[in-house]
N, C-alpha and C positions, 0 to 999 in steps of 0.2 A: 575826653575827646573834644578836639574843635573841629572848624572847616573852615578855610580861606577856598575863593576861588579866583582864579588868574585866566587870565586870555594873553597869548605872544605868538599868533601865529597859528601853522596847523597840529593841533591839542596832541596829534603823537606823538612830537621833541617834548612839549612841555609835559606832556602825561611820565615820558621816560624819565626828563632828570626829576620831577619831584618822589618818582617811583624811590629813585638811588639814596634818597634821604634817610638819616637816622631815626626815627621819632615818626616818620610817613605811614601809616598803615594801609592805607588806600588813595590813590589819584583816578579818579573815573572820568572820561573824555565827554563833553557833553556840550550843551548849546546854554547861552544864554542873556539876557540883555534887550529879548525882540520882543517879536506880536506872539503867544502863545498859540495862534492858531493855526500852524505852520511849522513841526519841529521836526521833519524828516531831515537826513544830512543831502538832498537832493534839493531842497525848500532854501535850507541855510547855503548852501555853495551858492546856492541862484544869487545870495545876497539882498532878495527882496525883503527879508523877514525879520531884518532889522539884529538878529542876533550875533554874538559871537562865538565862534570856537574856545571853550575852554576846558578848563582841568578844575575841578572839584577835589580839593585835597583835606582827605580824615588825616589827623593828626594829636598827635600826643604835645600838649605844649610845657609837660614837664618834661620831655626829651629833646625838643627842639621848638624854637619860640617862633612869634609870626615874624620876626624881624628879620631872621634866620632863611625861612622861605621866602622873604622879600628879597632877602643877598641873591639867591638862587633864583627868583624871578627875573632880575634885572641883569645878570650875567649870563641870562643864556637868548638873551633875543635882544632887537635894536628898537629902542622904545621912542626912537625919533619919526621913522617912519610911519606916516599917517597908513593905517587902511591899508599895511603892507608888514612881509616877513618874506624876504629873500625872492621867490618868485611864485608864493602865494600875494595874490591884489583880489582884495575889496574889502570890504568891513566888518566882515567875520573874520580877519584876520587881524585885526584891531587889536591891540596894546588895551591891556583893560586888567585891573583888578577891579571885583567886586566884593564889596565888606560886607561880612556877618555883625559888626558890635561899631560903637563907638570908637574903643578899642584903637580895632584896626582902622577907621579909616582916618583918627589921628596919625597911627602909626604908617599910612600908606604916605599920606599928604607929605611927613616929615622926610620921608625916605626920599620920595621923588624929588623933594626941594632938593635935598644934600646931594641927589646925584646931577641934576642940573648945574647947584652950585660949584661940584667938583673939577667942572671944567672935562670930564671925560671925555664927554661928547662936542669940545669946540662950542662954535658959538651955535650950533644945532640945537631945539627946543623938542623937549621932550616930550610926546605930545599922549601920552597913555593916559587914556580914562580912568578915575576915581569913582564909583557908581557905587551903589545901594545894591547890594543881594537881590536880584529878584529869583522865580521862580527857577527851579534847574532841572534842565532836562536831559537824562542820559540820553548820551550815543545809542548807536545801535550798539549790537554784540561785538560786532566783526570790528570795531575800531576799540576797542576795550584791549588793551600790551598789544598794539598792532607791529610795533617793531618786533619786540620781544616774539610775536608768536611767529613773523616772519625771519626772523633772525636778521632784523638790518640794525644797521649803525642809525643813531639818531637821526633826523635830519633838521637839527637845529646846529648853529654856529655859537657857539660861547664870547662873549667880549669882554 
C-alpha cells in the first residue's frame, strides 16, 4: 500500500472521483498543509489556519500507479486558479499535491511541467503547490462519502 495526498478544491469532488479508481482502497477527506493547532473544519473554512482541504488516498501501486492518480488529479479541477475551485475562494481551497517520497515529488514536478507545456490551459499558469507531506488530519465523520451518503452528483467539473 502507498498514499499520495491531493488538495483541488472542496475534498468531497476530489474524495469521490479518487473513491472511483481501480487500485483506490481508501480516499479520506481531511486538512492539511497549516498550523496544527487549529484542525476543526470551522478553523480551516475560516482560512486562518493556513491548511488545505484535501483527500488522502490508500492505494495499491501495483493496480494503479501515482502517475495514474496524477491524470485523475489534474482532470478533475482547474489548477490555474489561485486559492479557488468554482465558487469555493480562499486557501483551503488551493491546488496542492503533497508528496510522501522522492518518488512522487519528481513525478508531481514532471507532470505539472507537461501540463503546462501542453498548451491546455492557454497561456494561463498553473499555479498548484508541490509541498512535502506534512501532518494529516482527518475530517470529521460526517464529510467522510459525503456525496455518496447523500446521494448527490459530484460537485467537481472534469477538464
Amino acid at each position: 500500500m502507498a498514499k499520495a495526498t491531493f488538495g483541488a478544491g472542496c475534498f468531497w469532488g476530489v474524495e469521490y472521483f479518487f473513491r472511483e479508481v481501480q487500485g483506490v482502497n481508501d480516499a479520506i477527506c481531511g486538512y492539511m498543509g497549516g498550523d496544527d493547532s487549529a484542525i476543526t473544519y470551522q478553523e480551516v473554512k475560516s482560512g486562518i489556519t493556513g491548511h488545505a482541504e484535501v483527500v488522502e488516498v490508500d492505494y495499491d501501486p501495483e493496480l494503479v500507479s501515482y502517475e495514474q492518480l496524477l491524470n485523475v488529479f489534474w482532470t478533475n479541477h482547474n489548477p490555474t486558479t489561485l486559492n479557488r475551485q468554482g465558487e469555493d475562494e480562499g486557501s483551503q481551497y488551493r491546488s496542492a499535491i503533497f508528496y510522501h517520497s522522492c518518488e512522487q515529488q519528481q513525478s508531481a514536478i514532471q507532470s505539472k511541467s507537461a501540463l503546462q507545456s501542453s498548451g491546455k490551459w492557454g497561456d494561463k499558469r498553473i499555479v498548484t503547490e508541490i509541498a512535502a507531506a506534512t501532518k494529516f488530519n482527518k475530517a470529521e465523520e460526517y464529510h467522510q462519502s459525503y456525496l455518496q451518503k447523500n446521494n448527490l452528483p459530484s460537485c467537481h467539473i472534469s477538464f
